[in-house]
Every structure is written in C-alpha cells, then in structure tokens.
C-alpha angles and dihedrals in degrees: 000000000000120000134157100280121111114340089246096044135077124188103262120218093240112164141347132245101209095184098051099031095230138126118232100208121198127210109237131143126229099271100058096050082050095045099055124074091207128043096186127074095325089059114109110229099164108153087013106139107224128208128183120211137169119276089233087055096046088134107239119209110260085238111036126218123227107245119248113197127185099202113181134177093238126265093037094103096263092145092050083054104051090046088055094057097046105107116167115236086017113056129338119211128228116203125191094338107197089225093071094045094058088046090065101050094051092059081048088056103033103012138246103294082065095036084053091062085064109036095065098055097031089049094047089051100040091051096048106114129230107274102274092019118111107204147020122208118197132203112188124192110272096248077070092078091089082077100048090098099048089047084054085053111041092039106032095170076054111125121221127194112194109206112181133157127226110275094245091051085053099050084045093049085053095047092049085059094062124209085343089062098038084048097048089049091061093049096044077056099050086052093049094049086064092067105062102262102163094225089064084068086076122127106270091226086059102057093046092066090055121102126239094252090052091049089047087046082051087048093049092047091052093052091052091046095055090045091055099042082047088059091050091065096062156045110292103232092056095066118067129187131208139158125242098224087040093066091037088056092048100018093168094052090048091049095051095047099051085043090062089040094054102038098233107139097214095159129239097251088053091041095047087043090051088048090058103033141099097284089075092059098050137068103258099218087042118033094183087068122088102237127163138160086256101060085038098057086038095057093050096054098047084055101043080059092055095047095047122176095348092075095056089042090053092049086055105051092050090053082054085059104048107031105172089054099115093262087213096061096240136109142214112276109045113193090187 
C-alpha cells in the first residue's frame, strides 16, 4: 500500500484491532519485510512509524492483483521457499504476516460471516505490490490454514502452493525440537480443534492417553485434510503440491516449477543462481545459523533411530484415523 512516506517505503498492514474494526499499519520499506522470517511479534519494528485506520478505509490498489499463497503444514521448508522466490523489482515475499494471523483467529472466535468482512480488505492490501514491483508472494503461519478456503472463495483467480512434508519427516522435525516441539504439537492441536475438524470431538481421556508424537501425527493429518477440502472449492488449475525434501534434493527444478505456476517470471539465471547459492547453507529463519541438506538428511536419520519402530507405527495408526488422507503423503497437483 503506497502513501506519501519515504520514497522506498509503503505502510504495511501489520496488525488488527477486532474490537475497534481498524488496521494499525506500520511504515517499513521492502527490505525489511524481505529481510525478516516472521512478520508477527518477532518482527523488529524499532523506528517504524505506526497509524491506525478504520477497516472500511484500509486504502485497495486501483488494479488488483490476484493473490498467490504458499500454505504449508511447518517444518517442510516453507520459509526457505518463500526467501528463494523474493526478487526485488520482481516479487517480494511475505512471510508469516501478523494480520493474517489475527484473521484467523477471529473467524476461530466469531465465525466466518464476521472473519469475511476482513479477508477481503486485509488480503487486497496485503497482496499490492512495491511501485515498480510486480508480485507479492505470501506465506502465512500454518494455524492460518483455517482460512485457505475463504481465501478460494472470496478470491477465485487466487493461486495456492501447497508445500507439505511427509508425515514421518514431520514427526522426526518435532522430535528433534525436544519438549519445545512436543509442547508446540499439542497446541497446534488445541487451534485446530477450534476449526471442526471431526477428530477434536475425541474423548478428552482419550487424548490424554495419547503420546506427543501421536498429537503432532493428528496435527499433520488435519492440516492435509483442510488443504485438500480447500482444493476442492476451486478450479483445479488454480492448487499445486510439492514436498519440502523434495525441493531441497532438486532446488533448481522446484524453483522453476513454482515460478511457472505462479506466474512470476524470476528468470532461470537468477533461479539457477538462487539453487546454488548461499540460502541453502544457512538456516532460513536464521541466516546467521550454518544449515544444509546434508545436515539436514543426516539429523533425520539419526532421530528416526532413535525413535525406532514407534515412528512408523505412529505413522500407521494416524493414517487409521484418517483414511482418506493420501496414504502416500502426497497430493494432487506435484510440481516435482
């Protein structure tokens, strides 16, 4: 959203006020939306200048542009993703944007009839490109799936990548993390709860006999299973699936496909320069950190060791619960 602030900044749609139906928007410029990993709390907005305005003044681009998402299901190098399609001057990548978050959390609390008064003007704004930019590419968090299907019906030309893992690299990514990881499985539960899937309405002493890994293989299954309730809603050329490892493993491939399904026009010499560049060394949400495929591969195995035939057994049983879950992890759609 352009103003008349510095000539390299826009004001930002950074966080909702529900009770008062208003939009704080926050001054920043393109690099440091680019730069961050998280454009929620974590995000640093020291010296940013902040405005609030009414939701029914949130200023819309004259043209607008169809929206382009990236959702993902965590831990499935979404963020790695996002960072290698931001070209200046090209597309600028969102990742994580606070709004959205919010967004989703007031159709948790007051439904969908109250959420829709805001998806349309929050999305607009958030999707209006830099002057002389041509896209915007946003990543929300992934408790902002609840929304994919609202986004398919209030914005039908709307794109949608769908970047998942497989489900046992996803119970081995949350028992790398510990007690943290265990800990933020069983609250990805308790959100999703929230939005009907059928397998919240389990007995509570039931689920309380359940293990972490089996909470986090429940988490991974609702999140499928609202992608794939989401596709159903729209045309099918307009949904794409791809794996996380399986980008990691042909980087350049992935790149170039996403590009041609999002209509970016990034360019092969910058895509193969991004595929063999620096952002697969480094830990995407902190670039400060050494990170490869290697080490990566290497980790999970050393896990799943660890975690022997539980972690196949688990993967089993959740697939017993939800049967019509693709049993082979992946969706309709492969770009790779």
């Amino acid at each position: 959203m352009t103003d008349t602030v510095t000539p390299d900044a826009l004001w930002f749609p950074d966080a909702l006020d529900a009770q008062n139906r208003a939009v704080r928007l926050c001054e920043a410029t393109r690099d440091s939306l680019a730069d961050t990993a998280f454009l929620d709390e974590r995000w640093d907005r020291t010296g940013c200048r902040t405005r609030g305005v009414p939701l029914s003044e949130l200023p819309q681009p004259d043209k607008p542009a169809a929206p382009v998402f990236i959702w993902h299901t965590a831990f499935c190098c979404s963020t790695l993703l996002a960072r290698c399609l931001d070209r200046p001057g090209v597309n600028l990548s969102l990742k994580e944007p606070a709004a959205l978050m919010e967004l989703a959390n007031i159709k948790r609390r007051e439904g969908r009839a109250v959420s829709d008064t805001w998806l349309k003007p929050v999305v607009g704004a958030l999707s209006q490109p830099f002057a002389g930019e041509a896209h915007v590419t946003i990543k929300p968090t992934n408790t902002v799936n609840n929304l994919i299907g609202d986004v398919v019906r209030l914005f039908p030309d709307s794109r949608h990548l769908f970047l998942t893992s497989q489900l046992r690299a996803f119970l081995i990514s949350i028992a790398k993390k510990g007690e943290a990881g265990r800990a933020f499985a069983r609250r990805l539960f308790t959100i999703f709860a929230m939005d009907g899937h059928p397998v919240a309405r389990t007995d509570p002493r039931q689920l309380m006999q359940m293990s972490d890994l089996q909470i986090a293989a429940l988490v991974w299954q609702m999140q499928v299973a609202a992608m794939l309730e989401a596709r159903a809603q729209g045309a099918a050329d307009r949904f794409a699936w791809l794996d996380g490892d399986a980008f990691v493993a042909a980087p350049e491939q992935g790149l170039t496909a996403v590009d041609a399904f999002f209509g970016l026009e990034l360019g092969a010499e910058h895509i193969a320069a991004t595929a063999s560049g620096p952002l697969f060394t480094r830990d995407a949400k902190d670039t400060g950190q050494a990170h490869g495929p290697d080490r990566r591969r290497a980790e999970a195995e050393r896990f799943a060791e660890q975690l022997g035939p539980e972690l196949d057994a688990i993967v089993d049983w959740s697939y017993g619960v939800f049967p019509q879950s693709p049993r082979d992890g992946r969706l309709p759609g492969a770009l790779v």
